[in-house]
N, C-alpha and C positions, 0 to 999 in steps of 0.2 A: 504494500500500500504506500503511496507517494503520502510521506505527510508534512512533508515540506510547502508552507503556504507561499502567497507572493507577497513580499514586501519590496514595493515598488516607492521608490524613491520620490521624493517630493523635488521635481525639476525646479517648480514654482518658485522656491520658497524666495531664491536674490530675485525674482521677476519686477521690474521699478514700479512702486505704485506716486502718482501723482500726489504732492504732499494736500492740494487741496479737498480731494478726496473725502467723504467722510464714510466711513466705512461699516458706524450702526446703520446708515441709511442706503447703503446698497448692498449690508448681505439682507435687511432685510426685504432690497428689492428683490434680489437675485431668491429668494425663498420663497415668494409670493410667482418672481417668474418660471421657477422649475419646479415646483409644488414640492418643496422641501423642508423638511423637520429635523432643527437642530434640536439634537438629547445633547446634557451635558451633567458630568458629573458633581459633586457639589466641592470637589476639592482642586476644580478649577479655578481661573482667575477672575473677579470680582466682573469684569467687565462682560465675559464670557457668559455667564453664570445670569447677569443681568438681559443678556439677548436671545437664551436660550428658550425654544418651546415647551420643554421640559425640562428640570433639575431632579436629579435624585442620584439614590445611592444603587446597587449594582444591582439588587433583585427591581429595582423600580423602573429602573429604566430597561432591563429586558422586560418584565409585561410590559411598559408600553411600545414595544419596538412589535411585537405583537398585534395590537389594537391602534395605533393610528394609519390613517390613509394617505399616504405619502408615496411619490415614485424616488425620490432622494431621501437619503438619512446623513446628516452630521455626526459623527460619534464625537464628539470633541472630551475624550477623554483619552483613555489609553490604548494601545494597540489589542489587548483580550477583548475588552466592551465592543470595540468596533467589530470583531470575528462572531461575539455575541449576537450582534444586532445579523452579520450577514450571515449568519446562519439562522436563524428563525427568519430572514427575511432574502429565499434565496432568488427571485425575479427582482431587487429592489437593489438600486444603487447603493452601496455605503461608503464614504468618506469619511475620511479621516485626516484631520488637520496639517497633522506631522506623521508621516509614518516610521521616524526614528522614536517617537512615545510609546515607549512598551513598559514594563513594570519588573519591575527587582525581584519580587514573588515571584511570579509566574516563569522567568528565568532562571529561577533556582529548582525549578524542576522541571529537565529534558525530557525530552521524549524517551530518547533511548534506556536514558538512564534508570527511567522509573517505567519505563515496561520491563525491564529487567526484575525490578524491585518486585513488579507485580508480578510477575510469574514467577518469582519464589514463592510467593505467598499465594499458591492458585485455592486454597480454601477462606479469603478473605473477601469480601466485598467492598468495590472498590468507591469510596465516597472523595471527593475530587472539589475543592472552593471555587468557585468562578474565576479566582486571577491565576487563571491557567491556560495553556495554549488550546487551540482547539485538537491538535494532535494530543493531547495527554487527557483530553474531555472524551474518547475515541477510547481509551482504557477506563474507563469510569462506567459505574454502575448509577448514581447520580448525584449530581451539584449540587453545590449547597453554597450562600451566603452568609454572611456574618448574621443578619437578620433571621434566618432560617435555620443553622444549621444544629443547633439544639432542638427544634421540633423534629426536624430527618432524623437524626441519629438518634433521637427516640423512638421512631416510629419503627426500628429496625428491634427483632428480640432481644433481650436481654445477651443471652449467649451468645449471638453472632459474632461471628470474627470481621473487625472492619481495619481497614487500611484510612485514614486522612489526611490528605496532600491538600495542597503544599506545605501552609501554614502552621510552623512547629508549635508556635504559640495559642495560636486560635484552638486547636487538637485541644494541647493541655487543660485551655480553660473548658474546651464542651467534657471534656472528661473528666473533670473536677466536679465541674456542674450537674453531671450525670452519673456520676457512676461508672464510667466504662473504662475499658484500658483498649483504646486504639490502638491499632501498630501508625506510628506516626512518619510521614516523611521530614523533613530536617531543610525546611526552607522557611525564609524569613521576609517578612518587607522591611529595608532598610530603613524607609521614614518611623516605623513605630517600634525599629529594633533601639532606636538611639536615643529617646526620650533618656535621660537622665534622673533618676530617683531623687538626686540628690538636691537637684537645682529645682525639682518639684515640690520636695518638701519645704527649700532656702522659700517659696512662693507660700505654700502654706501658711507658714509663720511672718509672711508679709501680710495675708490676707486672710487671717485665720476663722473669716464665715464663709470664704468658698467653698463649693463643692469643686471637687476633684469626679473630672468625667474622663474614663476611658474605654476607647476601642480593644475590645478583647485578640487584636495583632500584638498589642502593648505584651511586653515579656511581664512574668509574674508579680516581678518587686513591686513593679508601678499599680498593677492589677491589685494588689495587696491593700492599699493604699487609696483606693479607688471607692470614691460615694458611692460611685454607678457606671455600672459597664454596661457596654451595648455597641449595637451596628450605628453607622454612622448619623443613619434616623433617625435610631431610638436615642443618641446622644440630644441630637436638635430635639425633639419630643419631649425629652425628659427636662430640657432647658426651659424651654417654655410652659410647661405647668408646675415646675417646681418654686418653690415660694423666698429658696431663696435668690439673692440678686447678684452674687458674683460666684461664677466659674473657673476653676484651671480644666482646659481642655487637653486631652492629652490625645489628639490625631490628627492627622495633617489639616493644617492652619487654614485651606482654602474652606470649611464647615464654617467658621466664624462668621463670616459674609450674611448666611442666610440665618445665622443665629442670630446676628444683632439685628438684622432686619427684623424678624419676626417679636424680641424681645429689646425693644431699644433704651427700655431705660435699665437692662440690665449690663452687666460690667461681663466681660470672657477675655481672660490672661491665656493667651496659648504657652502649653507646658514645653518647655526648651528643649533640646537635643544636649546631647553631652558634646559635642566637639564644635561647639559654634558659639559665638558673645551675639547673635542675633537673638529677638527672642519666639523665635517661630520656627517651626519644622516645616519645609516646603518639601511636597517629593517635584525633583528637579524633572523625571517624566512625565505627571501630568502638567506643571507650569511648559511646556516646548510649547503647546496651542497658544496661539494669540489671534487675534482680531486679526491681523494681516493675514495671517494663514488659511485662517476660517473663510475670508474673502477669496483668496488665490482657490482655495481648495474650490468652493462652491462654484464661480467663473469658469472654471476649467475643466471643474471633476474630476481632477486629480488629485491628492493620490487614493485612488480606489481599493477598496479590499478586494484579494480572489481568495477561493477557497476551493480546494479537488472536493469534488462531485461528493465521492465515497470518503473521504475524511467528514465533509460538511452534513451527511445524513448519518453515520456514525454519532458524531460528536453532537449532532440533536436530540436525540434520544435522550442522554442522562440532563441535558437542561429544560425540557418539554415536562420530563418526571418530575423534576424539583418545581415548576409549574405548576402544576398540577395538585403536587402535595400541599404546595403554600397557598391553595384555596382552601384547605382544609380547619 
């Protein structure tokens, strides 16, 4: 099976754009003239995030990739979302801003490597997070997000033997939370491996009525330490009806956008990374998208996702199921 997808380079990106240009007013010409829906993820750039048709986190924006009518799609996030979208959506354009934005996660587990992996373990089933390549969603029994992946992995017997890739961290916490002892793969995302415990706490004792919010990517110390963990949603969610009024956020920094939006008179300190005096964890893949690109991209329809036929119907199957279950 070819499972080599095409990542096709963005010729665009130096293409001179006119400085007088204004660029909210012609992608959203250009989307109104090619009947095109930008998704964008919420750990994009503010401006991004502001022009997009939909904002959400990785289970949200695959249902809608699903349910809107569109013959174009935007992924303006990473390179997995966009494979996501062109796989539930295989007559339908997908674009993608930068096709150098792919994800630290989903890189940390090869194809080859982790079919390897799985066929050592042929009496395990194989449960797979969405920041994965569509080749390694092709060894999966079904997806699961941060949002979801506690109701799956409960829905499966007690005794079942499970595998969960990629995410060493995320594994740890649904097995904590559950009861179970997964065989785990040993990949990480860089922006939520580097939070700093220390510089978290230095913030606590700054601000000692915040609530401390994290994404269960965060390694355990932070997770320890933590008011409230959750997917990226349930962080925004749980911001917004919680009573109190300042947060230390502890996941990539592009969530704050829609958090103060939604709760403006409340305060959110983003939790630091250990090797940086900034105080914000950016992941440097999904910030590659910019308004320039998003423009170039849509003008041109370049650079496009492919996807081999029999890789792209494979690798549907286990995200169609996690579908399906998360109506449940």
């Amino acid at each position: 099976m070819n499972i080599k997808n095409s990542w096709l380079i963005n010729g665009f990106a130096d293409e001179h754009i006119d400085d007088s240009i204004d660029l909210v007013s012609e992608i959203n010409r250009l989307k109104q003239e090619k009947n095109a829906v930008i998704l964008a993820h919420y750990y994009q750039k503010d401006e991004i995030q502001d022009i997009a048709d939909v904002v959400g986190d990785s289970l949200a924006l695959a249902q809608q990739a699903t349910q809107l009518e569109a013959d174009v799609f935007v992924m303006s996030g990473v390179h997995f979302m966009a494979e996501t979208v062109k796989i539930l959506n295989p007559s339908k354009k997908v674009l993608l801003p930068d096709m150098h934005a792919g994800c630290s996660l989903a890189e940390s587990c090869p194809y080859d490597d982790f079919k390897l992996f799985v066929e050592a373990h042929p009496d395990h089933k194989v449960i797979s997070y969405v920041n994965t390549s569509a080749a390694v969603k092709t060894l999966t029994d079904v997806v699961v997000t941060s949002s979801n992946a506690r109701q799956i992995v409960e829905s499966f017997p007690k005794d079942e033997k499970l595998i969960f890739a990629p995410d060493r961290n995320l594994g740890n916490y649904i097995n904590s939370v559950t009861g179970r002892n997964m065989l785990l793969w040993d990949g990480a995302c860089h922006v939520h491996e580097q939070f700093s415990l220390e510089k978290i706490l230095d913030l606590k004792n700054q601000y000692p009525q915040a609530k401390i919010l994290a994404h269960p990517e965060c390694q355990r110390v932070v997770l320890n330490v933590a008011d409230y963990i959750g997917s990226t949603l349930a962080l925004l969610n749980y911001s917004k009806t919680s009573d109190a009024t300042q947060f230390i956020v502890a996941t990539e920094s592009g969530i704050l956008h829609e958090m103060k939006k939604a709760s403006p008179q409340k305060e959110f300190i983003p939790a630091p990374p250990l090797d940086s005096t900034c105080g914000c964890n950016d992941c440097n893949f999904m910030k590659m998208n910019t308004l320039k690109k998003m423009y170039l991209c849509l003008k041109n329809e370049f650079p496009f996702i492919e996807i081999d036929e029999t890789v792209r119907l494979k690798a549907e199957k286990p995200i169609r199921k996690m579908l399906e279950m998360s109506k449940k």
